[in-house]
N, C-alpha and C positions, 0 to 999 in steps of 0.2 A: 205195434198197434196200427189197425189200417187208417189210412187217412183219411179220412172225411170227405164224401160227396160236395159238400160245396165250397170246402177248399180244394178239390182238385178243379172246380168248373172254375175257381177263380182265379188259379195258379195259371189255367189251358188259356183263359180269355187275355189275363192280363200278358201272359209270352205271345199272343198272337196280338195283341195292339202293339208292343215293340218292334214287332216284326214291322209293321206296320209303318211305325215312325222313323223305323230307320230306312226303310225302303223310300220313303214321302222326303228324308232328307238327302237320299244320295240322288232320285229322280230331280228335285227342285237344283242344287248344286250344277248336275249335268247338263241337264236342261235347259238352263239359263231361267229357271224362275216357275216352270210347268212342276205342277204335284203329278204323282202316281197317283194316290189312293182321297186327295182333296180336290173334290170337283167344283165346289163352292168358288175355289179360287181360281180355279183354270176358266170356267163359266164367267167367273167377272173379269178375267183375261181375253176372251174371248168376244165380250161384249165389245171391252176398248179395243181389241184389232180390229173389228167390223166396222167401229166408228170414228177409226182412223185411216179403214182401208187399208190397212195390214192384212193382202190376201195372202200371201206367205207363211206369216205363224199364226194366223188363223187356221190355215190348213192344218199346221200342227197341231194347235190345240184342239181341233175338231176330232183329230185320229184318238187323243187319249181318251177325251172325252170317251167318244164311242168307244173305244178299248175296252175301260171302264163297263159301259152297259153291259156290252158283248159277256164280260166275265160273268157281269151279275147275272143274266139272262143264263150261263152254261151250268152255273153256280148252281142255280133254282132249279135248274132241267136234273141236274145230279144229285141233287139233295131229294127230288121228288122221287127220285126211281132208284137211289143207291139205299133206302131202306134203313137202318138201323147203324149202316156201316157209314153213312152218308159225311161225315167229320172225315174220318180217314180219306175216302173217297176224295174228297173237294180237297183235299191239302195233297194228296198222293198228286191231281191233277196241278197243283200249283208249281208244283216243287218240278214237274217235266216242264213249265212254264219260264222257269226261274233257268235250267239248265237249258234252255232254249237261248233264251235272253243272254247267258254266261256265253253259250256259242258264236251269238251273233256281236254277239264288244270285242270276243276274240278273233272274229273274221273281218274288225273294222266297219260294220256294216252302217255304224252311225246312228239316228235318230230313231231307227226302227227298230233297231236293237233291244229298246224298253219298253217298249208298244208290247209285249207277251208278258211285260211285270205287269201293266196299269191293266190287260184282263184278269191277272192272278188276284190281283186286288180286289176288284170287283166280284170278285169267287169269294174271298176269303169273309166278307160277309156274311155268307151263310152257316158261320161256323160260331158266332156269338152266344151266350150263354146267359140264364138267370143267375146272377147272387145276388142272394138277399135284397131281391127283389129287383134290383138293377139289371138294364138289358148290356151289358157289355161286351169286349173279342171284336169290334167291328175296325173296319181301317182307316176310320175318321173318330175325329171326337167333340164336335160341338155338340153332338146329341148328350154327349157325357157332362160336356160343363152345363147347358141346359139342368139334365139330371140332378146333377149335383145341385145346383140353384134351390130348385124344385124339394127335392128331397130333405135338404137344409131347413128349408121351411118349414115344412110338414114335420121335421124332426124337433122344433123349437115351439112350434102350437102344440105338442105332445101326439100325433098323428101316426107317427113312425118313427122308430128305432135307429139309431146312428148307424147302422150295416151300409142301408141302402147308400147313405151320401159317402163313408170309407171305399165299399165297391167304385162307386163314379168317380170319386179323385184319386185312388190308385190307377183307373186305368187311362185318366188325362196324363199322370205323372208316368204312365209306363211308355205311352205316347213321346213323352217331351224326352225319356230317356235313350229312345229309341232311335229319336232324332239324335239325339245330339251322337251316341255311340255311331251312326251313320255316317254323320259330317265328318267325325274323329279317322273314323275308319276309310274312308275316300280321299282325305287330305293325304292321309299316312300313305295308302298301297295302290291307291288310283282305281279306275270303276272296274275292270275285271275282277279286281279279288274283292271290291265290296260286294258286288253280285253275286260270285261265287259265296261267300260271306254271309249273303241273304238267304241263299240258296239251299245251306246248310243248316241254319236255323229253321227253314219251312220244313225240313228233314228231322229236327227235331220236335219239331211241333205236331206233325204228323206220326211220331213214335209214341208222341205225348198222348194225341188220339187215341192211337191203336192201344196204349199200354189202359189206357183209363177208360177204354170202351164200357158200357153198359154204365157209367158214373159220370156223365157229361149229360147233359138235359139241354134239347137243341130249345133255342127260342124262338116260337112260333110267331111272325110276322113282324113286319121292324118298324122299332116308335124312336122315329127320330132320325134326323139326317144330320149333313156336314154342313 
């Protein structure tokens, strides 16, 4: 039996918010506190080095940041112009992002080493999906628990169908699993083989793409942030 278009957009969205959290946990671990793919909290890091005169990891935090945009901005240019294949396209470009990053933890190069995940990040946004009415797949998820709030609501005035707030707390929960199998996974083998590790999921998530093309429904313009 073929499986159902919006179970696979919600199978694709919820493995690419995992990716997500586990990348955001071994970034914050390494780090010393900086997210990959959470800007909300690097931005209010960022605040207190400025107003403590930490030009140092201000600098830091200023690279991811931008990192960040830089991804969203290549993310948007390729999604504009890669047409119908545009999902494959942005992950194929992540996953050379990812084996970048694996290169650069293996040559020691240090703190820049992860500056090619936090732009991957910022790509894989554009790879988010409709279920059931929920915009989810993004590499953050307060817009999700927002959501969920939202749609809770609306689901108890009689407004809307339980789908939508299921959709949003699966994929906070695929988030927090994501993280945590991160942490597990960097304790255990240390950050080369979690990256690599990353690296290989973004490889399946991008087969996931390619295998489910024409049955993913991109979601046009983003309601909600980190």
């Amino acid at each position: 039996m073929p499986i159902p278009s919006p179970l696979r957009r919600f199978a694709f969205a919820t493995f690419a918010t995992m990716v997500a959290g586990f990348v955001d946990a071994v970034g914050y671990a390494h780090l010393g506190g900086l997210f990959l793919s959470f800007m909300s909290g690097n931005s209010t890091r960022l605040g207190i080095q400025i107003a403590d005169a930490d030009r140092a990891h201000a600098a830091l935090t200023a690279c991811v940041i931008g990192g960040f945009v830089a991804g969203a901005f290549a993310g948007t240019l390729v999604s504009d112009r890669a047409g119908e294949w545009k999902l494959t396209a942005i992950l194929c470009a992540e996953v050379v992002l990812f084996a970048l990053a694996w290169a650069l933890v293996g040559a020691g190069v240090g703190f820049a080493a992860l500056l090619p995940v936090a732009l991957a990040m910022g790509m894989q946004n554009s790879v988010h999906q409709l279920v059931a009415g929920a915009d989810i797949g993004k590499s953050f998820v307060t817009g999700a628990l927002f959501g969920l709030g939202q749609s809770l609501a609306r689901f108890v005035s009689g407004r809307e169908s339980a789908g939508e707030a299921a959709a949003y707390a699966a994929s906070w929960g695929s988030f927090v699993a994501g993280a945590a199998i991160g942490a597990l996974v960097l304790a255990a083998t240390g950050l080369s083989a979690a990256v690599g590790g990353a690296c290989l999921l973004l490889v399946a998530l991008a087969a996931l793409a390619y295998a489910f093309h024409g049955h993913l429904l991109h979601a046009v313009g983003e309601t909600g942030g980190d």
